[in-house]
ZAFI-727352 format. One line per field, with one value per residue (C-alpha): residue number from 1; x, y, z. Coordinates in steps of 0.2 Angstrom, whole numbers, plus 2048, in hexadecimal, padded with zeros to 3 digits. Each point is the difference from the previous one (the first is absolute). Example, Ala and Ser with C-alpha at 12.3 -4.5 7.8 and 13.67 -1.06 7.14 Angstrom:
BEGIN
i = c(1, 2) .
X = c(83E, 806) .
Y = c(7EA, 811) .
Z = c(827, 7FD) .
END
This chain:
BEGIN
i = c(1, 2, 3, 4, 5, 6, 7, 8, 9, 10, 11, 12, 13, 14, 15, 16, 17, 18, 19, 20, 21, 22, 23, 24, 25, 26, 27, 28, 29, 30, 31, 32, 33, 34, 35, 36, 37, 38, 39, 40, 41, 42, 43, 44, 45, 46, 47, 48, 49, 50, 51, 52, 53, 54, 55, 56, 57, 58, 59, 60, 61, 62, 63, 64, 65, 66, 67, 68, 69, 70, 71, 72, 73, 74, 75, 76, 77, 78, 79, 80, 81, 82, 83, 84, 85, 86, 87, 88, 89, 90, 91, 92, 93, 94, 95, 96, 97, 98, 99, 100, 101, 102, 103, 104, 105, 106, 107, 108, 109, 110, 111, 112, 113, 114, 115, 116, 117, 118, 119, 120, 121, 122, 123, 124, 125, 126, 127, 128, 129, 130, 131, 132, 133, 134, 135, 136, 137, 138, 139, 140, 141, 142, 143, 144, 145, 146, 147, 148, 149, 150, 151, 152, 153, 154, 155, 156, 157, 158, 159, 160, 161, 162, 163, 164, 165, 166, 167, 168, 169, 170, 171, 172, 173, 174, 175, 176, 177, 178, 179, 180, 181, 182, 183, 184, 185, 186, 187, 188, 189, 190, 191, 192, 193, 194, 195, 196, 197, 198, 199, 200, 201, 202, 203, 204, 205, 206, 207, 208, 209, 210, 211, 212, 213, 214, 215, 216, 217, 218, 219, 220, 221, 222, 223, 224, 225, 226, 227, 228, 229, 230, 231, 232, 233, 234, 235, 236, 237, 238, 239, 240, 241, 242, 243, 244, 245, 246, 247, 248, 249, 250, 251, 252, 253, 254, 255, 256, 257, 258, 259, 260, 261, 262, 263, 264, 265, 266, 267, 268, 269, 270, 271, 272, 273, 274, 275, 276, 277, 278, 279, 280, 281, 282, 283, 284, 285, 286, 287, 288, 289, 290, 291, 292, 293, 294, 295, 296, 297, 298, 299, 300, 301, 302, 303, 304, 305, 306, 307, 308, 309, 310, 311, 312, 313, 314, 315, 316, 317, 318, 319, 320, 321, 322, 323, 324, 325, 326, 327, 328, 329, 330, 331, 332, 333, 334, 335, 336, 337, 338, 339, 340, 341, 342, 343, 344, 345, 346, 347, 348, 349, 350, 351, 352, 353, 354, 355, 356, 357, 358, 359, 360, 361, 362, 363, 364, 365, 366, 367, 368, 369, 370, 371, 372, 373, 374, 375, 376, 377, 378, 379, 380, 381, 382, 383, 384, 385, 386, 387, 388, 389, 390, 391, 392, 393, 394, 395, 396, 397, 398, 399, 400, 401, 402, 403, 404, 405, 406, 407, 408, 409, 410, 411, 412, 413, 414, 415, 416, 417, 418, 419, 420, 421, 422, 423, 424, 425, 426, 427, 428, 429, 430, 431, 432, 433, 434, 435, 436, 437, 438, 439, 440, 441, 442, 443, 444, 445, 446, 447, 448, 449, 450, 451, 452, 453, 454, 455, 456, 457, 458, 459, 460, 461, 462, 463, 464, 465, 466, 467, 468, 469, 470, 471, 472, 473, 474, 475, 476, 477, 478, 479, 480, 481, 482, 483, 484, 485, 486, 487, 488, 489, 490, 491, 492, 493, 494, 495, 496, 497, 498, 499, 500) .
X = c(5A2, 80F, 800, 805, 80A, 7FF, 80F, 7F7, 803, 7F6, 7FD, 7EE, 7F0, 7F3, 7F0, 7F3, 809, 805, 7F1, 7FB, 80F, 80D, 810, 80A, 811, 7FC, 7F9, 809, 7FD, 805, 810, 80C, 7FC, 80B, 7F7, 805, 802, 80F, 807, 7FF, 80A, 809, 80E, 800, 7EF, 807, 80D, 7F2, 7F4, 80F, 804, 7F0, 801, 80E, 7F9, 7F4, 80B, 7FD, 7EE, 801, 7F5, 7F0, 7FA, 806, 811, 811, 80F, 7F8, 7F9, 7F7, 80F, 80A, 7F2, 7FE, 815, 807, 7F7, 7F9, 812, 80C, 80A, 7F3, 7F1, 7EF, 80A, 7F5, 7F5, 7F7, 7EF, 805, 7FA, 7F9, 802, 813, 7FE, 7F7, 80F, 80D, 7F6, 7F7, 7EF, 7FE, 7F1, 7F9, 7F9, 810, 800, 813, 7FD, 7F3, 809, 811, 7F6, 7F9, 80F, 809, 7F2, 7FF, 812, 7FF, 7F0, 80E, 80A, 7F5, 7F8, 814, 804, 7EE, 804, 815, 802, 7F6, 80D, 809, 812, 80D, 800, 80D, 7FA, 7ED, 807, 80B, 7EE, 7F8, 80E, 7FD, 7EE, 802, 80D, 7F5, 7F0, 80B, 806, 7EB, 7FC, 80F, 7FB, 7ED, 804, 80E, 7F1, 7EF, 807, 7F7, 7F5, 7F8, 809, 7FD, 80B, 7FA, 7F1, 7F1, 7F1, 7F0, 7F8, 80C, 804, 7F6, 804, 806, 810, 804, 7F4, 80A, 811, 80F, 80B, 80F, 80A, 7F7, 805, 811, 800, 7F9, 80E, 80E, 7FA, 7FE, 811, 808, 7FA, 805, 814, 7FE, 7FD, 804, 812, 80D, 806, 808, 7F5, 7EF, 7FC, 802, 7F1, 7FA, 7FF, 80E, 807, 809, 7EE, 7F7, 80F, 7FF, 7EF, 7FC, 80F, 7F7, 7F0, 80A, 807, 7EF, 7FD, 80C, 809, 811, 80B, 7F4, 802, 814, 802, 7F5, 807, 810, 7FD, 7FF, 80F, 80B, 7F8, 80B, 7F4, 7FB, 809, 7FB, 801, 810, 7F6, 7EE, 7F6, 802, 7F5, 7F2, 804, 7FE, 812, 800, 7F0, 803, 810, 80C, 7F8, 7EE, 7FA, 7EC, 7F7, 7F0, 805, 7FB, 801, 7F9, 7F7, 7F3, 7F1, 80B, 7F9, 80D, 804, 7F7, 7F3, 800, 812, 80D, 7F3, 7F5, 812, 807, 805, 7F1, 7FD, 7F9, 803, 80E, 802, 7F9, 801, 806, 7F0, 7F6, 80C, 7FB, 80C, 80D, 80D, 7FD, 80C, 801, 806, 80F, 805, 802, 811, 810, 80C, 808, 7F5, 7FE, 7EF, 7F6, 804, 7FC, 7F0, 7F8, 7FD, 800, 7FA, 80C, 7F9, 807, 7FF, 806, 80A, 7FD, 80C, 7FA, 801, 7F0, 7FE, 7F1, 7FF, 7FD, 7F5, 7F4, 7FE, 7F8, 7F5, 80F, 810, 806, 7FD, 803, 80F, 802, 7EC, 80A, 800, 807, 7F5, 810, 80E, 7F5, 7F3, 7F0, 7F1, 7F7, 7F3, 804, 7F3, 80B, 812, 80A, 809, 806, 7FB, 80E, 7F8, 80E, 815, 811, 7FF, 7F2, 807, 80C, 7F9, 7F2, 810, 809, 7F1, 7FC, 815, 7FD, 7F2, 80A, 80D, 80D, 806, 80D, 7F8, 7F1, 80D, 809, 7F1, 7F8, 810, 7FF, 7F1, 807, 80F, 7F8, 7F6, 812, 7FE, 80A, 7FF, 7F6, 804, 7F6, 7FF, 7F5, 7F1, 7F4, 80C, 800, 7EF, 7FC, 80F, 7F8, 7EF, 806, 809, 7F4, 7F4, 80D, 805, 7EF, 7F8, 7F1, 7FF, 7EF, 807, 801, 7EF, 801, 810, 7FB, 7F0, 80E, 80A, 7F2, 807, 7F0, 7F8, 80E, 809, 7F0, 7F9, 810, 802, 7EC, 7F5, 7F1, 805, 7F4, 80B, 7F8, 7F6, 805, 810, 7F4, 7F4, 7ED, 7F8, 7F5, 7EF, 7F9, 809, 7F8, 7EF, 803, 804, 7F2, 80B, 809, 80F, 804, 807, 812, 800, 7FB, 7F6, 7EE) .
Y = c(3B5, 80B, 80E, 811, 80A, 813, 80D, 80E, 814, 7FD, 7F5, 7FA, 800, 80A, 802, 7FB, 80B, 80E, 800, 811, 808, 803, 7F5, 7FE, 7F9, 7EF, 7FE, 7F7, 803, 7EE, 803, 7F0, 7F0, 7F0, 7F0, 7F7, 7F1, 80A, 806, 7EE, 7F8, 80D, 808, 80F, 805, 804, 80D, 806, 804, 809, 80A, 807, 808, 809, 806, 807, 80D, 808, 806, 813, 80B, 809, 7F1, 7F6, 801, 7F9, 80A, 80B, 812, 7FF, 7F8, 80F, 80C, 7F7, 7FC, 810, 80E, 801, 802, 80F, 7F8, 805, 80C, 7F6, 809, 7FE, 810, 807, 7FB, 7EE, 7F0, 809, 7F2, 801, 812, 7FB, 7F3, 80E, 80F, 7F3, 804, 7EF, 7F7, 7ED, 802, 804, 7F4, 7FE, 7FB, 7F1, 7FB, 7FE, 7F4, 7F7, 7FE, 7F8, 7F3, 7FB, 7FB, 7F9, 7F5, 7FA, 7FB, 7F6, 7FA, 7F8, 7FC, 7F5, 7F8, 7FC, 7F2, 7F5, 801, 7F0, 809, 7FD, 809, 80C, 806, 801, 809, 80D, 803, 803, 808, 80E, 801, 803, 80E, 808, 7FE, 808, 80F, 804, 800, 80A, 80D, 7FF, 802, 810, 807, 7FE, 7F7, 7F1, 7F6, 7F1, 7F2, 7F4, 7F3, 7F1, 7FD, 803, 7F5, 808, 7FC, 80A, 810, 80B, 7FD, 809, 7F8, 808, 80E, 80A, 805, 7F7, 80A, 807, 7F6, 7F0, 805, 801, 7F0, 7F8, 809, 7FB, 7EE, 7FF, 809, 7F4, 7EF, 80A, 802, 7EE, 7F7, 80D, 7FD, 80E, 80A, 7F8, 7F1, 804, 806, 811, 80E, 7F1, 805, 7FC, 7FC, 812, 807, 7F8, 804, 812, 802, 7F8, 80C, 810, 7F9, 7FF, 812, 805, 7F9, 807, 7EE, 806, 7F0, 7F4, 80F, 801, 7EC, 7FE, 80E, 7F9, 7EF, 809, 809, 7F1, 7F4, 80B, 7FE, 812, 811, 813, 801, 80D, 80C, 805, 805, 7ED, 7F9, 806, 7FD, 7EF, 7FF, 7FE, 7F5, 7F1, 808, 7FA, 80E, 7F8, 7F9, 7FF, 807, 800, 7F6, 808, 7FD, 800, 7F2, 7FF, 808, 80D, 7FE, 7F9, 80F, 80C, 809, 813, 7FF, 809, 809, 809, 807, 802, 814, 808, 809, 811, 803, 7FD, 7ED, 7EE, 7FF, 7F0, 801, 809, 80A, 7FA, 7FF, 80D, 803, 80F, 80E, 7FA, 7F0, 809, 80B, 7F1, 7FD, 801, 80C, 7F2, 7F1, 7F5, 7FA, 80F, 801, 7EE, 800, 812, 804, 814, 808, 810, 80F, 7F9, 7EE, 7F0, 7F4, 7EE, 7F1, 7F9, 80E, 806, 811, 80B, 80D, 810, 803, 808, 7F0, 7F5, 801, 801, 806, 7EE, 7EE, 7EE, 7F8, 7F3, 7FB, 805, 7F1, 805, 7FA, 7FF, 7F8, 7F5, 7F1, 80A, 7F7, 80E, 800, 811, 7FC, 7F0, 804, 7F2, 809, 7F4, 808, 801, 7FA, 7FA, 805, 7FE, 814, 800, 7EF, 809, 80F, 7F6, 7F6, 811, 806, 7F1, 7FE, 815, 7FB, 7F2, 80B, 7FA, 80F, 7FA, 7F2, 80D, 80D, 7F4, 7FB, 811, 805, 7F3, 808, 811, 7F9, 7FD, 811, 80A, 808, 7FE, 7F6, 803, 800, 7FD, 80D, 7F2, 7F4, 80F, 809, 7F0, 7FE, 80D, 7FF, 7EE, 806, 80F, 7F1, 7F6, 80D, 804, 7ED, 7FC, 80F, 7FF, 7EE, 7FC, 801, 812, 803, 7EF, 805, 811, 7F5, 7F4, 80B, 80B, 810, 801, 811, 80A, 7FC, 7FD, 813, 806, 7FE, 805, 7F0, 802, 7F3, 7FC, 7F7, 7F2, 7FE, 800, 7F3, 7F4, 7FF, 7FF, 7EF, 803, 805, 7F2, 7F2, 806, 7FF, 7EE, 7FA, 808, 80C, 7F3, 807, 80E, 813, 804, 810, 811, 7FA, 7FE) .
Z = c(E98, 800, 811, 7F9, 80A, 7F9, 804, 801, 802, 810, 80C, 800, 7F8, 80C, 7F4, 80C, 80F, 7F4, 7F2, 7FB, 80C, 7F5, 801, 813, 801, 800, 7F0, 7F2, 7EA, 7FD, 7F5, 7FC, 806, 805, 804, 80F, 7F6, 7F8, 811, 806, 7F1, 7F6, 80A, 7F2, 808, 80F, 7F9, 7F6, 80F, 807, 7F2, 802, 810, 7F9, 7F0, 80F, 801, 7EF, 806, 7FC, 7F4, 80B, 808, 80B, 802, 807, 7F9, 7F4, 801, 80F, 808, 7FB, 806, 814, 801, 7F6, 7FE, 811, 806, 7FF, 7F2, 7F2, 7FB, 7F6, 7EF, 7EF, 800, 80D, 7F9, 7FD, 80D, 80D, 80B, 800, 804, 80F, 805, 7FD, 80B, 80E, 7FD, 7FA, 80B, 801, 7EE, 7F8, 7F0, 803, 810, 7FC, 7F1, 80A, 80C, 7F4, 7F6, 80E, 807, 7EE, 7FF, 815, 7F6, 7F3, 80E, 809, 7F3, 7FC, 80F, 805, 7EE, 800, 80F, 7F2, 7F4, 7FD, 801, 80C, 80F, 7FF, 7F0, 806, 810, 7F6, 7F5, 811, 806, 7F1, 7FF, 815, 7FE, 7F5, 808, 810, 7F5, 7FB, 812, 805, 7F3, 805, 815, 7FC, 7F6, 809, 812, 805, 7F1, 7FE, 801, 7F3, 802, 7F7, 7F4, 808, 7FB, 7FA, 80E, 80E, 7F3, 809, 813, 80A, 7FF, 7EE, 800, 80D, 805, 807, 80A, 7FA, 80A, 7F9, 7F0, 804, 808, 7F0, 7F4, 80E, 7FC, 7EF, 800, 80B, 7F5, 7F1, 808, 804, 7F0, 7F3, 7F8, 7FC, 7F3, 7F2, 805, 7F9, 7EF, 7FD, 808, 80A, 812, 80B, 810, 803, 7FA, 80E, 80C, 7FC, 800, 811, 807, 7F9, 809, 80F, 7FC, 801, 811, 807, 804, 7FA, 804, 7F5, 7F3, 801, 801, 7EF, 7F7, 807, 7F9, 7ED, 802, 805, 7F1, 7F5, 7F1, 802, 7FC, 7F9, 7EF, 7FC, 7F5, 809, 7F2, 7F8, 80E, 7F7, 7ED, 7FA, 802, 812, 800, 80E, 801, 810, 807, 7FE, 810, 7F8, 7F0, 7F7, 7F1, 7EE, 7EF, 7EF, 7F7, 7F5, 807, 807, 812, 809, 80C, 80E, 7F7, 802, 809, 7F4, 7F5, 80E, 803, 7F2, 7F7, 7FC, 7EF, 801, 7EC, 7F2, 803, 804, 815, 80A, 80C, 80C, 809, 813, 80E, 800, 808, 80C, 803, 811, 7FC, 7F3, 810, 80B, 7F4, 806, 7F2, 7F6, 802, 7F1, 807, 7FB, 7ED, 800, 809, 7F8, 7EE, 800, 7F1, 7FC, 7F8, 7EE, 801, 808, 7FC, 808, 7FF, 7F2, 7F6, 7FF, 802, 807, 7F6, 80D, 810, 7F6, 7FB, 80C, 80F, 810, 807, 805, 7FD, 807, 7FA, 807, 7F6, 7F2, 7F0, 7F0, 7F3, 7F3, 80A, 80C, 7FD, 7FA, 7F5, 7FF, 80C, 80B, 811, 800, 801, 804, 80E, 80D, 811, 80D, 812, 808, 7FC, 80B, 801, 80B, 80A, 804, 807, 809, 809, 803, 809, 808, 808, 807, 808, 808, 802, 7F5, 7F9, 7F7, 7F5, 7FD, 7F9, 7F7, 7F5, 801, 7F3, 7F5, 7FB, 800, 7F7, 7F1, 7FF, 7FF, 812, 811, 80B, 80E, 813, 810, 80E, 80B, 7FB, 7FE, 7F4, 7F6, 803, 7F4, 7F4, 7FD, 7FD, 7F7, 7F4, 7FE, 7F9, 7F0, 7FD, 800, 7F9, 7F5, 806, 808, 812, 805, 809, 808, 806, 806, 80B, 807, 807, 808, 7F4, 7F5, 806, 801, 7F0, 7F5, 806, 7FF, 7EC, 800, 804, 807, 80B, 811, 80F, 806, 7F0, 7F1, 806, 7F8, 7F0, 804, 7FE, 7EF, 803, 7F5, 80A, 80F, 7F7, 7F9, 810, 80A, 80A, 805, 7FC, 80B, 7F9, 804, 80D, 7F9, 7F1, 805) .
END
């Protein structure tokens, strides 16, 4: 009799803990199945169970959710970079996320959890099934070495967002799902210590650019995404060394005109470090659900729309712009009293038009001179989550720190360079300090990284209240752990400070 071995949205089955009780985190639909007959004998199998840990990533819509409209709402429109957008009455949840009032019920909140333990169950899942494949071992380890990356990038979103979580490491068995041991919260620093060594095995046995098919995850990924870990804990020679490491590989450089980072044009570009992977096939599902259309120009009368209208730019965001700089034409859409113009032609007709001043460019697919098949809450828009840009701003800040000056200046303007300003100069690591910061926030604008970067450098309360967030020190740094986690796990779970 063949064992089936399901890769699931979820990690496993709790009916006789969780009957009647709604669904926790560690419930799976059954969706796909392999056999480990299959993973045992046919090396195919084993890239198929690692393909779906990064389909994972297309989890959007109103449920759970990886990189879709929650995701936006918990890394974008919290920040100063952008307002909720749409129209004021729409998706009260996201007006909650925008003004702070949200609490531990928040659907946004719950669904972002959810989202993300149902693609750490993929993971797992892959991992616990991939040493029985019959491939060599470098090609089982470079399999490991992805499914590990990624599992490390899910937990290094989850700990930015709610602090310590549950550590689900492996796959639990039916009969330990609800101890103690994965009904209640690792420390954060436990779950930096788990990222740092999946990251670590993933630079180890993952090859380089050029050396792995194309939007397969890489060496240099791994590399630059265990230095930003490092950024975050403040452990600025590992950071510098890493980013280092990139930089001297010389497969990487900035792509001379910006706004083609985001166009299919620059898709896996040499400025690509790591992408979602899109693109259009016959069911029309092989994107993030609810990524480009929840941001797309909304129609308030005289045309067909390109989406919802959330996440726009704020005026803060547009004042932040040096004179000159290229970067903010290419990262904000604004609507002029008698229409726009974007790069494909298209034109909005007049701000009368649609619903707001301002919208997302770089979320921005044209439907005529890009891959479309028709299907809008799918846009195949690859998602930017890593680029050279940002590695070179992380080592720039990581070489002030160390008080290098010069090799934090030196790649501080290659940025700059590009966006048509000056070069900048240094009067003493906190003047630089803040140049970086101030750099980083309109390379990387409209990016998903802002509020995370506003926690990590302890500046949250007074930049967020200062553009009018209802921002709470010493609260609202982290997201609330959702009400009904709490529940399934029989308080288990503890509440993050100032939500009870």
């Amino acid at each position: 009799m063949k064992k089936t071995i399901y890769i699931p949205l979820l990690m496993i089955t709790l009916l006789l803990v969780y009957a009647g009780c709604g669904k926790g985190f560690l419930d799976i639909p059954p969706q796909g199945r392999v056999t480990e007959e299959e993973i045992r004998t046919n090396p195919t199998a084993a890239i198929d169970l690692t393909n779906g840990v990064y389909n994972v990533m297309w989890l959007g819509g109103f449920g759970p959710d990886v990189h879709g409209l929650q995701f936006i709402n918990i890394t974008s429109i919290v920040s100063d970079d952008a307002d909720k957008g749409s129209t004021p009455q729409d998706y009260g949840p996201s007006a909650e996320i925008d003004n702070f009032t949200y609490g531990p019920s928040n659907p946004i909140v719950a669904n972002f959890w959810t989202g993300y333990y149902q693609a750490i169950a993929r993971a797992n899942q892959a991992l616990d099934k991939l040493p029985l494949s019959p491939l060599d071992d470098a090609d089982k380890n470079r399999l490991i070495g992805e499914v590990r990356f990624l599992r490390a990038y899910f937990y290094f979103n989850l700990v930015r967002t709610y602090g310590g979580v549950p550590k689900i490491d492996r796959v639990p068995t039916p009969e330990e799902a609800n101890s103690d041991a994965f009904q209640t919260r690792a420390s954060a620093a436990d779950i930096y210590a788990l990222i740092i060594e999946d990251l670590q095995f993933a630079v180890a046995n993952l090859p380089l650019k050029g050396a792995t098919p194309v939007g397969r995850i890489t060496k240099g990924a791994a590399q630059m995404l265990l230095g930003k870990v490092y950024m975050y804990q403040k452990n600025w020679q590992q950071c510098f060394n890493l980013s280092q490491e990139v930089i001297n590989s010389g497969l990487y450089d900035t792509l001379s005109n910006y706004a083609n980072i985001w166009r299919v044009a620059g898709a896996n570009s040499i400025e690509s470090i790591f992408e979602v992977q899109t693109g259009t096939n016959a069911a029309c599902n092989s994107a993030i659900e609810l990524y480009a259309n929840s941001q797309g120009i909304r129609a308030r009368k005289g045309w067909s729309d390109f989406g919802f209208g959330f996440n726009n730019p704020s005026a803060n965001l547009v004042a932040a712009y040096e004179p000159g700089d290229k970067r903010r034409a290419a990262t904000i859409i604004t609507i002029q009293p008698n229409g726009t113009v974007l790069w494909d032609g298209f034109r909005v007709p007049s701000r009368d038009s649609v619903e707001n001043d301002r919208y997302n460019y770089k979320a921005y697919h044209s439907r005529t001179q890009e891959p479309y098949c028709g299907s809008p809450d799918r846009t195949p828009k690859n998602l930017r989550v890593l680029r050279y840009g940002e590695l070179l701003l992380q080592y720039a800040e990581a070489a002030n720190e160390l008080g290098n000056t010069g090799e934090a200046l030196a790649k501080l303007n290659i940025v700059r360079r590009r966006a048509g300003l000056p070069p900048a100069v240094s009067g003493g690591q906190a003047d630089l300090r803040q140049k970086i910061w101030r750099e980083r926030r309109v390379e990387l604008a409209m990016e998903h990284d802002r509020f995370w970067d506003l926690v990590r450098t302890g500046r949250a309360g007074v930049v967020m209240r200062a553009s009018g967030k209802n921002f709470v020190d010493n609260k609202n740094e982290l997201f609330p752990i959702p009400q009904d986690q709490i529940l399934l796990s029989n308080n288990r779970l503890t509440q993050n400070p100032g939500y009870n």
